[in-house]
N, C-alpha and C positions, 0 to 999 in steps of 0.2 A: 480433509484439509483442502480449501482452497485461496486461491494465490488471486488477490485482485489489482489488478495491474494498470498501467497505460504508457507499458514500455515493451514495444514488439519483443525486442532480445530478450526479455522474461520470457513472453508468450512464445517463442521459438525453442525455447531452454526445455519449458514444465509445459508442454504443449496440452497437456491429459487435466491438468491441477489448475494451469494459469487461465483467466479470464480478463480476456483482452477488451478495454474500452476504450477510444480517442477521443480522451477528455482531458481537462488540467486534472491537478494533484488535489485540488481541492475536493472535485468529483469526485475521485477517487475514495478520497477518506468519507463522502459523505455516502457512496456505494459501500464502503465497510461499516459504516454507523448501522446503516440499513439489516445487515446483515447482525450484528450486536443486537440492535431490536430483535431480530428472531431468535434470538436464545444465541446465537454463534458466539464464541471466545475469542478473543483478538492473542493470537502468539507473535505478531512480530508488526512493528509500525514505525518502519526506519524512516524518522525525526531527526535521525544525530548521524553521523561518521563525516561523510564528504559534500553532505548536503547542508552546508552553513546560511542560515535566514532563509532559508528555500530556494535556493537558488535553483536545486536540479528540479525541472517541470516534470522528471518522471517518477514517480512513486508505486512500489511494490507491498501489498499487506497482505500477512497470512490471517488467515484466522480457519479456527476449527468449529466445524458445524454440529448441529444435535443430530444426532440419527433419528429419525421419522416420528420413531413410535415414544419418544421420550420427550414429555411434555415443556412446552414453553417455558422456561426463566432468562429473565435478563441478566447477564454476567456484570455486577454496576461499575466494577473496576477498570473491566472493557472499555462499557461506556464513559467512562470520567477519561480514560485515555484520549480514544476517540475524539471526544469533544473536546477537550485543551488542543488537540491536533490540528483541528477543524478550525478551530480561532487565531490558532498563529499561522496558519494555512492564508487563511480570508485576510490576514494583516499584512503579510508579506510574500506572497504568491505574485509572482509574475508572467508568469506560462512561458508559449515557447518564444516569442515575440522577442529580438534582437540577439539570437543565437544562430549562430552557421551551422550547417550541417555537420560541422568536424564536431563543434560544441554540443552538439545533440543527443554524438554518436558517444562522446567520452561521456554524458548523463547518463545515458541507456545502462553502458559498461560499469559505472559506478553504480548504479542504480540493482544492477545484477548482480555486484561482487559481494554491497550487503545483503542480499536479500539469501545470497548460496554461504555465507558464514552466519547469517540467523539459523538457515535451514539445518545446516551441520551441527548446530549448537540443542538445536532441536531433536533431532537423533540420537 
């Protein structure tokens, strides 16, 4: 399982799992697409809770990898996620640009609180 991010508090959280980029949210989902092309399964791609039109700039995705020796397939349902993700991303994506540092830090925290009730839900 790896955790692909571009919110430090994940990357502080899952330090072992999470892969930290400083990118927008868009990046991010197009860094998980990427991963889906290699056979990876997407398990979590938090779209919805507190993150209403996109507003939060930080985005956290699990997804689950193939192990080495087990041949390439695309998961397509992944992919169909992914990419509806990726379109409303590019439509309504604003990044960090007119947010304070308080408003960054309450992204980050919301950003972490779905991502540790995906994970739980996952166990």
């Amino acid at each position: 399982m790896k955790i692909i991010t571009n919110n430090p508090l994940v990357h502080a959280e899952f330090p072992q799992k999470a892969e930290l980029f400083d990118t927008d949210v868009t990046d991010i989902l197009l860094k998980a697409k990427n991963y889906i092309d290699l056979g990876a399964e997407l398990l979590s791609c938090n779209l919805t809770g507190d993150n209403s039109s996109g507003e939060n700039p930080y985005r956290s995705i699990v997804v689950l990898e193939l192990e080495k020796h087990i041949a390439m397939t695309t998961d397509f349902y992944s992919l169909t996620l992914i990419e509806d993700a990726i379109k409303e991303s590019k439509a309504s994506s604003g990044g960090f640009a007119g947010y304070d540092e308080n408003a960054l830090k309450d992204f980050q925290a919301t950003d972490l609180e779905l991502l540790k009730g995906c994970l739980e839900k996952l166990n």
